[in-house]
N, C-alpha and C positions, 0 to 999 in steps of 0.2 A: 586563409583557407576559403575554398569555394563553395557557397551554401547556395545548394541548387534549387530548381524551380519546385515551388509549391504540387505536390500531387495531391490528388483529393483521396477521401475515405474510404473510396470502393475499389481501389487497387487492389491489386492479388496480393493476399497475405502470406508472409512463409511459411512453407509445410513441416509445420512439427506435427509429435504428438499431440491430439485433444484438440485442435486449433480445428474450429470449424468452419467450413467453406465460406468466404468469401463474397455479398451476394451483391449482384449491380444498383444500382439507386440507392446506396447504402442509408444516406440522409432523407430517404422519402420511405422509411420502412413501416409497416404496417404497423397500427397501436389498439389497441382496447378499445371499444365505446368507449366513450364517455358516459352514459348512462350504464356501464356496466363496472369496467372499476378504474377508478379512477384516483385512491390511496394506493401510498406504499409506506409500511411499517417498518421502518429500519432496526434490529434490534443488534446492540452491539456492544461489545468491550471496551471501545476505544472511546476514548470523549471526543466531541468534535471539535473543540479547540487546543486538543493534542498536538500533535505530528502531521502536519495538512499528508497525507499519504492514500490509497487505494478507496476506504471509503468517504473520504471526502470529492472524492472524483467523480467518483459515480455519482454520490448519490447528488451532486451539485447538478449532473446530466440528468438525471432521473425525471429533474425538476422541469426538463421540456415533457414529459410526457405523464406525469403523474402529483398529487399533494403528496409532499415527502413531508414525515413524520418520520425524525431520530430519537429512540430512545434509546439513554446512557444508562448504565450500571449504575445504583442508588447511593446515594450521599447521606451520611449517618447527620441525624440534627436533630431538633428538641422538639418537633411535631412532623405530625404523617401530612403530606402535599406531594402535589407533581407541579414543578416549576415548566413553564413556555416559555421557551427562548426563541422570538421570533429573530430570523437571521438576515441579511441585505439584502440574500437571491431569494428569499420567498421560504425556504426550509425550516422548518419548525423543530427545533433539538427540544426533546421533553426531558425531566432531570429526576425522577421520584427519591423524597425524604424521606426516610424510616426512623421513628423514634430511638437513639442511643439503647443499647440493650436488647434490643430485638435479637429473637431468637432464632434460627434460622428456617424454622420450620415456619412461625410467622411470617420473616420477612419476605416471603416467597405465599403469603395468603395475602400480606397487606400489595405488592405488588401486581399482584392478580387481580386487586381489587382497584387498585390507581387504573391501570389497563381497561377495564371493563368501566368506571368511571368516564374514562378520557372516548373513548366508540361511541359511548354512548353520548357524550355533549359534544362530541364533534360532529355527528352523524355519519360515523363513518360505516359503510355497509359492507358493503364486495370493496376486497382490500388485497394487497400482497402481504406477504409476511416476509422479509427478508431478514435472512440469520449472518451473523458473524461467529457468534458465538452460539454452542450448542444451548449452555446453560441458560438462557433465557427462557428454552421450553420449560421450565421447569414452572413457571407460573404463566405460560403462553400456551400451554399444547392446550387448551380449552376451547382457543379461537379455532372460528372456520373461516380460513382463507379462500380466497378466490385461486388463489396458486401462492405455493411456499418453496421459496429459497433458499439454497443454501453457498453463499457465498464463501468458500473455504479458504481467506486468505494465509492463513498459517496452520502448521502444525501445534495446535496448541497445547496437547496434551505432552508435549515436550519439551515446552516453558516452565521456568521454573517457580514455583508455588503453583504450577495447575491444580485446578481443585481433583479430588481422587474419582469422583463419578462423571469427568466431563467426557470418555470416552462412551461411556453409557448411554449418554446425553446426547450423544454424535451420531450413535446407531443407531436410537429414536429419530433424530431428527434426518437423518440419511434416508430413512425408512420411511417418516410422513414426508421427504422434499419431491416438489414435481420435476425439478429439474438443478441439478449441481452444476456449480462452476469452482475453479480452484484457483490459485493465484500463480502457477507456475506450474511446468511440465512435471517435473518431480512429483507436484503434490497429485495431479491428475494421473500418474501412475500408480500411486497409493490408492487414491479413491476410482479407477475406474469401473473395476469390479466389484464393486458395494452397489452403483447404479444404474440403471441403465441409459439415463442421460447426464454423463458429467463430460464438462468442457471445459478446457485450458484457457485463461485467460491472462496471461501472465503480466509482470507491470510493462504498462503504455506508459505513454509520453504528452506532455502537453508541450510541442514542439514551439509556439510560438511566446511561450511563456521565460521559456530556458532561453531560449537562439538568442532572445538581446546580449546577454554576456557575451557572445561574440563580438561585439561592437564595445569600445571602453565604459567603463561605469565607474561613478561616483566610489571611493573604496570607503567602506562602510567605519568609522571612527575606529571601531573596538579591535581594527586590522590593520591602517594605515602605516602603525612605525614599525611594521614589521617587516623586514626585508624579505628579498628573493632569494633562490627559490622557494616556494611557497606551495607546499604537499596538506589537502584539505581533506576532510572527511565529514558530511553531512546524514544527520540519524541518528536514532535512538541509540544512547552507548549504554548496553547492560549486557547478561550472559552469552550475548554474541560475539559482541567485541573482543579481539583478539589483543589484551591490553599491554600483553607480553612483547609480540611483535611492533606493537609499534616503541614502545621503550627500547630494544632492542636496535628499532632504526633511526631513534631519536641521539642513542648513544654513537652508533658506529657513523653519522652522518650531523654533528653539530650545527653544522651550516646551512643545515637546511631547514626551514621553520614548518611545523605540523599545527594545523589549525584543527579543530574540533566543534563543530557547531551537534548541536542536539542536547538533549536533558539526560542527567548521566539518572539510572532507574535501573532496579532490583540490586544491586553490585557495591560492594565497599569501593567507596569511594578512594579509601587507604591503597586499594591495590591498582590504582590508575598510577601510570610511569608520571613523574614531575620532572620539570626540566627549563632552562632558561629559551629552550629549543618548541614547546610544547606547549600547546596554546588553548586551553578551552571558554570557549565563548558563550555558552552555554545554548538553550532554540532559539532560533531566528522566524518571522515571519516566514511565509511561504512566497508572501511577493517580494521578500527583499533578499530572498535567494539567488538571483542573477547576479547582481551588484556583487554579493560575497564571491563566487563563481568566475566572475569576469577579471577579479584581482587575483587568481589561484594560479598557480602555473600545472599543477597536476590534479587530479582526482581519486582519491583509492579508497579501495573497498577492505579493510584490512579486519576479515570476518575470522572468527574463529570456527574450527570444524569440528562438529561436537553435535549433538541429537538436537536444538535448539536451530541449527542453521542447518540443516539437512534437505530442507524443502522449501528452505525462502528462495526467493527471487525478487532480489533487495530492487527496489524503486530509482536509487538512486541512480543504476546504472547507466538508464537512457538519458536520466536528466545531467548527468556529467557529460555525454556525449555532445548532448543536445546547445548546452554551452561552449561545445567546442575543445574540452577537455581534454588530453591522454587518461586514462585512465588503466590503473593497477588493481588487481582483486585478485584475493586467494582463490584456490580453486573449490568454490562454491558451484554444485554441480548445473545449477539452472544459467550460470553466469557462463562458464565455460561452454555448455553446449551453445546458447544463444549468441555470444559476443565474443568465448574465447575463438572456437571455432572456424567462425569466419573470420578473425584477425582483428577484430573491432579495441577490444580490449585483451592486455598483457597479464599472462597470468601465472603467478608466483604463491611457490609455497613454502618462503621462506625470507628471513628478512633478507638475507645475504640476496635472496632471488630479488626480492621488492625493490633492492639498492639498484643492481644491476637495469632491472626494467626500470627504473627512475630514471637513471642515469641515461638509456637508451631513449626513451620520452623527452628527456630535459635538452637531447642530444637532433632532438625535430625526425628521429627514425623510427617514432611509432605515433600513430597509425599513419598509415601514406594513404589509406584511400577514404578521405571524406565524404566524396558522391556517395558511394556505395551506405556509407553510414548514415548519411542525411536520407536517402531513397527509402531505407530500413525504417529511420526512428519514423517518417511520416504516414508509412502502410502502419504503422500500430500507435494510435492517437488512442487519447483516451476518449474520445470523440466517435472513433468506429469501434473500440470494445464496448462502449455503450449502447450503439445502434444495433452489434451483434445479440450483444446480452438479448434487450428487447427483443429480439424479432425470434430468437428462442424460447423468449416465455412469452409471447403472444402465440407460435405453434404449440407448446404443451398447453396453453391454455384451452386452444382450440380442438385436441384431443382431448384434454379433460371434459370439456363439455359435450362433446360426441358421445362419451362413454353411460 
C-alpha cells in the first residue's frame, strides 16, 4: 500500500459536528504569557501509566505550552502524602495517600488539603484546571482557575460502579467550565446544549508512531508461534467488550487466531470465551504497539452496544488504520459515521457479518482507497487537536479577562 506524502496540521479538517474551524499557522498559535499562566492541573480518573490513550496525548502536548501537573485518584496506604512522579518529558503525575479507613467525607477534606499543600509549595498561581472527571470538584471547586476545563472523554455516568452523584458533579462542573471539549461527535451532541462553548474533539492519531507497522517488525515473543491469519484487538477488555461475539467467531472460524492485548477490568474474567484459537496477552507498552500491529493481519473493534459504548469513539480506530490495517467494528455510532461512512472501516453487527467482512479483508477487497485514508488520519494528529484545543482556551481566556 501507498502512504502518501506527509501534510502538515493546518489542513482543512472534516466537517462534522462540534469540530471547529480550522485555523492557518496551526503550529505558531497563540499561547498565554508566560508571566500570566503558565500551569496546568490535570485532574483525572485514569493513572498515567494505565492505557497510554486520549489524556496521555494531550497532556504530553500540553507540555510545549504549559508545567503539567497530573493528579491521579488516591491510593489507600498507612499514612496521608502526595507522592511526585517526575516523568521523561518534564510532566509531573501527583498520587495523594489517604490513611486505610478514611471516611469519605474526610477523604475528600484530606485531599483538599494535599491540593492546597502542593500550590502552595509549588508556587503555583494563575493555573488551568483541567477535568476528566467530574468528581474531582468535589475537593477542587475551592480553587480559582485562571480558566477551567472540561475534557469530556467518556460517558461516565454510564460505566459501571459510577459513583451515584457523578452526574451532579458534571452539572456543577459544566456550569463552573469556561470552555468544554468532548471526546467524539456523539458525546458533543449530548453536551452541546448544557454549554455554550463545547467542541468535538474526537480521537486523533499519532500518525508517525502507528505507520512503522507498515514496514516489517520484529513479531513480539508472546505472538510469534502463532500462525496466520491473525485477527487482533487492542484495549481495555471490560463492560464494553462484546465477549460474546468474539467466542462466537473464535468458534464458527478455528483457523483463524484472535489475539487480545489490554488489562481485562471491572468483568468476570469466567465469562471471557477460551479457546486454543484465543489468545490474551495481556497490556502492552504504548511504544511496542507497532511491532504487535505489523504481525496482525486484521484489526477489530468488536465493541458491545449497550449505554457504556454509546458515546465512545474508541482510539483504536485511526491507530489500526494508521498501521495499515483492514479494520472490522461493530456499529459503534462514532465509528460508523467517521470511518464507516466513508468506507475506511467494515462494519458488522454480527459475528456471522464480522466473518464475512474478515473474509472480504483477508480477501485484499477492503479498503481499496489508502490515499484517501492516510490524507484523513494526517488532518487529525494529535498534534493539531492540541494546537486547537489551545488556541480555544487562550480565546475564552481572553473573554474571561475582558469581562
Amino acid at each position: 500500500m501507498k502512504i502518501t506524502d506527509s501534510t502538515p496540521d493546518s489542513a482543512n479538517a472534516v466537517n462534522l459536528p462540534g469540530r471547529p474551524a480550522m485555523t492557518a499557522g496551526a503550529n505558531h498559535l497563540p499561547s498565554f504569557p508566560a508571566d500570566d499562566v503558565h500551569d496546568l492541573i490535570c485532574f483525572s480518573h485514569l493513572r498515567w501509566n494505565f492505557v497510554y490513550q486520549r489524556p496521555q496525548h494531550l497532556m504530553n502536548r500540553a507540555m510545549k505550552n504549559y508545567r503539567v501537573w497530573f493528579l491521579e485518584e488516591p491510593i489507600w496506604d498507612t499514612e496521608l502524602r502526595l507522592d511526585y512522579c517526575k516523568q521523561a518529558d518534564g510532566l509531573t503525575v501527583l498520587v495523594p495517600h489517604l490513611p486505610h479507613g478514611t471516611k469519605p467525607d474526610e477523604a475528600i477534606r484530606l485531599q483538599r488539603q494535599l491540593i492546597d499543600e502542593f500550590i502552595q509549595k509549588e508556587h503555583v498561581e494563575s493555573f488551568i484546571a483541567w477535568y476528566y472527571t467530574p468528581m474531582s470538584l468535589l475537593f477542587s471547586d475551592h480553587l480559582q482557575p485562571s480558566l477551567t476545563v472540561y475534557d469530556c472523554m467518556d460517558e461516565l455516568s454510564a460505566f459501571w460502579g459510577a459513583p451515584p452523584q457523578l452526574l451532579a458533579e458534571e452539572k456543577r462542573l459544566i456550569d463552573r467550565a469556561d470552555v468544554v471539549f468532548t471526546g467524539g461527535y456523539s458525546l458533543y451532541e449530548a453536551k452541546r446544549n448544557r454549554h455554550p462553548k463545547v467542541f468535538a474533539f474526537p480521537s486523533s492519531i499519532d500518525f508517525p508512531h502507528f505507520s512503522v507497522a507498515r514496514q516489517p517488525q520484529p513479531d513480539p515473543a508472546d505472538q510469534r508461534a502463532l500462525s496466520n491469519p491473525r485477527i487482533g484487538f487492542s484495549g481495555v477488555i471490560d463492560e464494553r467488550f462484546d465477549y460474546k461475539l468474539l467466542g462466537e467467531l473464535a468458534t464458527r472460524r478455528p483457523e483463524w487466531q484472535f489475539i487480545l492485548l489490554g488489562p481485562i477490568v471491572k468483568i468476570d474474567r469466567a465469562l471471557l470465551p477460551q479457546g486454543a484459537n484465543i489468545h490474551y496477552l495481556g497490556m502492552k507498552a504504548y511504544k511496542d504497539l507497532p511491532a504487535y500491529f505489523s504481525n496482525w493481519t486484521i484489526g477489530m473493534l468488536p465493541f458491545a452496544l449497550n449505554n457504556s459504548t454509546e458515546f465512545i469513539s474508541p482510539t483504536k480506530t485511526p491507530e489500526y488504520l494508521a498501521a495499515g490495517l483492514p479494520v472490522v467494528s461493530t456499529p459503534i455510532r462514532d465509528v460508523v459515521r467517521t470511518y464507516g461512512n466513508a468506507d475506511f472501516v467494515q462494519i458488522a453487527d454480527s459475528a456471522e457479518a464480522f466473518e464475512v467482512a474478515i473474509e472480504k479483508a483477508l480477501n485484499g477487497q477492503h479498503p481499496t482507497d489508502w490515499e484517501a485514508i492516510d490524507a484523513f488520519l494526517k488532518e487529525n494528529s494529535w498534534n493539531h487537536t492540541w494546537n486547537e484545543m489551545n488556541r480555544l482556551m487562550v480565546a475564552a481566556m481572553s473573554v474571561t479577562m475582558e469581562q
